[in-house]
N, C-alpha and C positions, 0 to 999 in steps of 0.2 A: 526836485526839492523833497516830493514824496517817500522817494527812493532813501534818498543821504539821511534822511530823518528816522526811515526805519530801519536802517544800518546803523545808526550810533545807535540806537536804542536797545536795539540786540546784542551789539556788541559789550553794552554796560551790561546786560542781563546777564550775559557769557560770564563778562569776572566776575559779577555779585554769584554767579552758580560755583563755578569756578573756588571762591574764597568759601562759601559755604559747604564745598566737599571738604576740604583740606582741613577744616575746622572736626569733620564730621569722622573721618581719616584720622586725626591727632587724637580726639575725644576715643577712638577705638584702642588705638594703639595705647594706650593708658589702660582704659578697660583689660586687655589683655597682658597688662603687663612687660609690654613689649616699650615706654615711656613711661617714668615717673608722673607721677601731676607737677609736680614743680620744674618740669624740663623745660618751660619755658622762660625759667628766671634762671636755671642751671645753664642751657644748652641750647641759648637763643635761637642761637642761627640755626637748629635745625626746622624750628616755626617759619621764622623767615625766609629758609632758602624754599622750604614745603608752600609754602604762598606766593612767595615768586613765582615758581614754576605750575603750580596750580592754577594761580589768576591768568600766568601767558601763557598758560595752553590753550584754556576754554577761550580768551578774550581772539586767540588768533584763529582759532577752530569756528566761532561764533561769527568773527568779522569774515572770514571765508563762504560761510555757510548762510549770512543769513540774508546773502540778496535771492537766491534760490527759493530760500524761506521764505521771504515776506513778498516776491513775488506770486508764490503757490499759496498765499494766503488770502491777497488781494484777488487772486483770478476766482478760488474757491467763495470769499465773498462776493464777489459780482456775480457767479453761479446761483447762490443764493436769492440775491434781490431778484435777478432775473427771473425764478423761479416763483417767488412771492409776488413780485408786480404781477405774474403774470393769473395770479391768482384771486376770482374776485372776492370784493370786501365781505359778504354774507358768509361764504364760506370758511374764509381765515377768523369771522366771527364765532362761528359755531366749531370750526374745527380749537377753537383755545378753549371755548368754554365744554367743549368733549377731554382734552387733555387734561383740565383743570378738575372734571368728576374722577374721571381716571385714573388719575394722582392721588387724590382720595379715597377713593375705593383701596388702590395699592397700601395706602398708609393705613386703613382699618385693619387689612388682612396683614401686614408685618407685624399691626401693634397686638395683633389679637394671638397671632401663634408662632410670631417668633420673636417678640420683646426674650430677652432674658440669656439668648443664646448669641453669644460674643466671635464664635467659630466663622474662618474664613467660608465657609459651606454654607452657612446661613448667608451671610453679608451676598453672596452669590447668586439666594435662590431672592433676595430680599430688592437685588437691582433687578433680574429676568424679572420679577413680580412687577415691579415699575417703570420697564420697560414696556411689555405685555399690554397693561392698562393701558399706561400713556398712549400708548399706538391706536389702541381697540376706543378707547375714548376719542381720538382725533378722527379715528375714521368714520366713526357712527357716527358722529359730530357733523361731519363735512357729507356726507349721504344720506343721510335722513332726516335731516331739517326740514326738508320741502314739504315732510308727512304731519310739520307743526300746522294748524293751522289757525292761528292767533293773526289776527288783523294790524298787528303791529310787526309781524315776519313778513306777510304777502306784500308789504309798505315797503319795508326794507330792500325787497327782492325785487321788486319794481325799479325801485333808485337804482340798485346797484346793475341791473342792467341797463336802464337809460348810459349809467356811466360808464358800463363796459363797451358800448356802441361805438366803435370807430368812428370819429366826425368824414366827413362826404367832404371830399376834395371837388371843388368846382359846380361844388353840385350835382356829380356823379356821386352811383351808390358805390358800396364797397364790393367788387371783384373777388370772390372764392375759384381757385386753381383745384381740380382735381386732376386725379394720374394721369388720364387717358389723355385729356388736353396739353399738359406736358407733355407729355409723350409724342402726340402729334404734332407738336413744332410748330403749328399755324397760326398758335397765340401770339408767339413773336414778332412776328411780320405784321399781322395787326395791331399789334399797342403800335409796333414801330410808325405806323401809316397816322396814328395818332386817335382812331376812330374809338377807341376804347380809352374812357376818361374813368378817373376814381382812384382810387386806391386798391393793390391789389393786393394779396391774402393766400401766402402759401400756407395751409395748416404745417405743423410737425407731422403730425399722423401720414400726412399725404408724402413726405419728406422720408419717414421711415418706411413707407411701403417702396416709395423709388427706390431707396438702399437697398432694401429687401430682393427687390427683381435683379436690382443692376447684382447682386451676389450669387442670382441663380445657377443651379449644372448648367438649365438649358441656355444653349449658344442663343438661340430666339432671344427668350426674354432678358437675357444680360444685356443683348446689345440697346433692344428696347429701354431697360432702364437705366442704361449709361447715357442713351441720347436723351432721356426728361432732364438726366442732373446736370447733363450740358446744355440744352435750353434752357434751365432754370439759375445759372452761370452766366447767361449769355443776357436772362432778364435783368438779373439784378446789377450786372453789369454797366451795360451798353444803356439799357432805356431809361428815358430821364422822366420817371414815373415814382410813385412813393410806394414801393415793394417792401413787405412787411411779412415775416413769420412768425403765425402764430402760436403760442404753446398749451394754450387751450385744449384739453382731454376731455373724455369721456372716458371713465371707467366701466362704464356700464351694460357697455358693446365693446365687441372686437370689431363690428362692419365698416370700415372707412368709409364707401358709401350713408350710411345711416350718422354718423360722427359727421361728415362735409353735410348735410341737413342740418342737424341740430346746431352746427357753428354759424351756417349762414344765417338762421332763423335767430339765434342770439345774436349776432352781430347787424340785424337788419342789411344783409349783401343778397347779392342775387350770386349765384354756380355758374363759371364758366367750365361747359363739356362736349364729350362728343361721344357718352355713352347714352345710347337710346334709349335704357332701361331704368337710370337714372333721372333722367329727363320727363319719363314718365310718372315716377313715384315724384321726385318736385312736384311736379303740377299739381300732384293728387296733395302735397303737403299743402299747398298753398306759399311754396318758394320761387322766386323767379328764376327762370332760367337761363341762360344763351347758349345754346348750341352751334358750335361752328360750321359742324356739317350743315344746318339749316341756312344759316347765312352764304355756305358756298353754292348750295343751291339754288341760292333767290337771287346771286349774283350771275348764275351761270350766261352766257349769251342767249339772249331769246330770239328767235327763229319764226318765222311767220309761213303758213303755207303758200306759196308762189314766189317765195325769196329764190335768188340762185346764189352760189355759192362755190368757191374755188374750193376742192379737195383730191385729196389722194387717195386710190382706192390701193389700202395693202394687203388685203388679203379675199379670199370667196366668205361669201355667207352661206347659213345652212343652208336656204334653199335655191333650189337652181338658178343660175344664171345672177344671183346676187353677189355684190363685192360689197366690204365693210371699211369705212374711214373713216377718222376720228378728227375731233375739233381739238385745240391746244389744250382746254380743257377736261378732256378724255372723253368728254360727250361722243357715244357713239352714232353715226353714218350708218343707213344700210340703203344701199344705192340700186336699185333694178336697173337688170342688164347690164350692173357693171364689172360681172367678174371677167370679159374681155380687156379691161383696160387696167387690171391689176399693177401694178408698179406706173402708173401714168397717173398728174395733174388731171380734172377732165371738171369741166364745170357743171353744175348738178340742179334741179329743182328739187324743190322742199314739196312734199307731198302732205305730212302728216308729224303732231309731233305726240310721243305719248310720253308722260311722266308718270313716272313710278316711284315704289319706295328705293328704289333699288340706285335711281336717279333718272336721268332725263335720257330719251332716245329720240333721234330723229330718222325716218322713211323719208327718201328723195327717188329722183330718177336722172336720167343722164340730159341736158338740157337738148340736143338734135332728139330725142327720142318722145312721137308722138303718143298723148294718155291712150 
């Protein structure tokens, strides 16, 4: 109905444009001499056939053109709102009342040195003037408020972050995605199992560095950042979770790292990651964390000294007479005295187990072979 509404509407626009050239066309052709002023009481029909053909060309050109049109109007409006919701209220406040000095200031400077000159050169330096401001007022507006410090802004900016806060689905916090957890795939399979509840939270910033990678020379990191955009495909997809991207920026930094902190600390979520380095500066911010690597390791099978165990020894260890086998979960084996039974099952004791940063290692021995 939206559609058919904004089709006739254009289309009437078309012949009113339409009848107003043809008018503007006859009015020349007088001026020039080329029609009397009285040719349309002499020579009706040539008014008339000039506005027939005027009105049905714009009116046919118009009803062609304007589902196109009022489509790429409608989508450019939603870009818009999109754009502004996504903006909070403190700052669309300061940024109007920075445009509105700005505009101001423009109108002093037109009226002080170029009132008086009528020249298309002027009219040109007189809009860049108030275009200039406008801008340079919106932006000071919107970036340095925070440096007001009047007990009726700090009030302000309080609310308006309460109200930026994602509300908590089930009582989970809100979920931040950075690269590397995309990338790593492993979030998938866990929202899947259901263990991770909330809402989760792809920035844009994190959305354009994927893009970024997956357009890289290097074969590496293409492939890398084609598989986060197909994980990230595969979340919003498949899982029946409330996945949400947000367009929340920081001008202020280039660092996506330091940007995924300031959005989770505005947003009150906790960072899911699997960069070690990140996970450190969180703690030190005072952000929560989850790192996946940490939870693979706390899942790992745990092993006890004097447990036996079925393994396969596939290959020698460095030192002599050792063979090395692994558990499903890459956990390595180094098994004494077992590089005689390389390519064989051989059931084993647990000796020793040592964990590292590196991850977990288990010492065993062959089970006929006495300590």
């Amino acid at each position: 109905m939206q559609k058919k509404t904004a089709r006739l509407l254009l289309t009437a626009l078309g012949a009113l444009l339409g009848a107003g050239l043809i008018r503007e066309l006859l009015a020349f052709m007088v001026e020039i001499q080329l029609l009397t002023p009285d040719h349309a009481s002499v020579y009706p029909w040539i008014s008339l056939l000039a506005y027939i053909l005027g009105v049905g060309v714009f009116t046919v050109l118009s009803y062609f053109f304007s589902l196109p049109c009022s489509m790429a109007f409608i989508r450019l409006m939603r870009w818009i709102e999109g754009k502004l919701s996504s903006v909070p209220m403190i700052d669309m406040i300061f940024g109007c009342a920075g445009l509105l000095v700005g505009l101001l200031i423009a109108f002093l400077i037109t009226f002080l040195f170029l009132s008086g000159y009528s020249t298309w050169v002027a009219t040109l330096i007189g809009i860049a003037i108030y275009v200039l401001f406008g801008y340079l007022g919106t932006t000071i507006g919107v970036k340095r408020w925070r440096e007001l410090n009047f007990s009726w802004v700090r009030k302000l900016h309080q609310q308006t972050e309460r109200a930026n806060a994602i509300p908590e689905a089930r009582g989970a916090s809100v979920k931040l995605l950075d690269t590397s957890v995309i990338i790593d795939g492993r979030i998938f399979d866990l929202c899947e199992t259901g263990f991770v509840e909330g809402t989760l939270i792809i920035p844009n910033f994190v959305l354009k560095e994927l893009r970024h990678i997956s357009d890289s020379a290097d074969p590496l990191k293409r492939n890398r950042g084609r598989r986060g955009l197909d994980v990230l495909a595969r979340i919003q997809k498949e899982l029946e979770m409330d996945v949400r991207v947000d367009d929340q920026d920081f001008d202020d930094t280039d660092e996506v790292d330091v940007k995924l902190l300031k959005l989770a600390k505005l947003r009150g979520g906790s960072v899911l990651t699997t960069d070690y380095n990140l996970n450190k500066v969180a703690d030190v911010s005072g952000i929560h964390v989850l790192n996946i690597n940490d939870l693979a390791n706390a899942l790992k099978p745990a092993v006890l000294p004097g447990e036996e165990m079925s393994v396969q020894i596939v290959r020698e260890g460095k030192e002599q007479n050792q063979g090395v086998a692994y558990l499903d979960d890459g956990t390595m084996i180094v098994v004494e005295s077992g590089r005689r039974a390389i390519g064989e099952t051989v059931w084993a004791v647990v000796t020793s187990v040592l964990q590292t940063s590196a991850g977990r290692m288990i010492f065993a021995r062959l089970r006929d072979q006495k300590d």
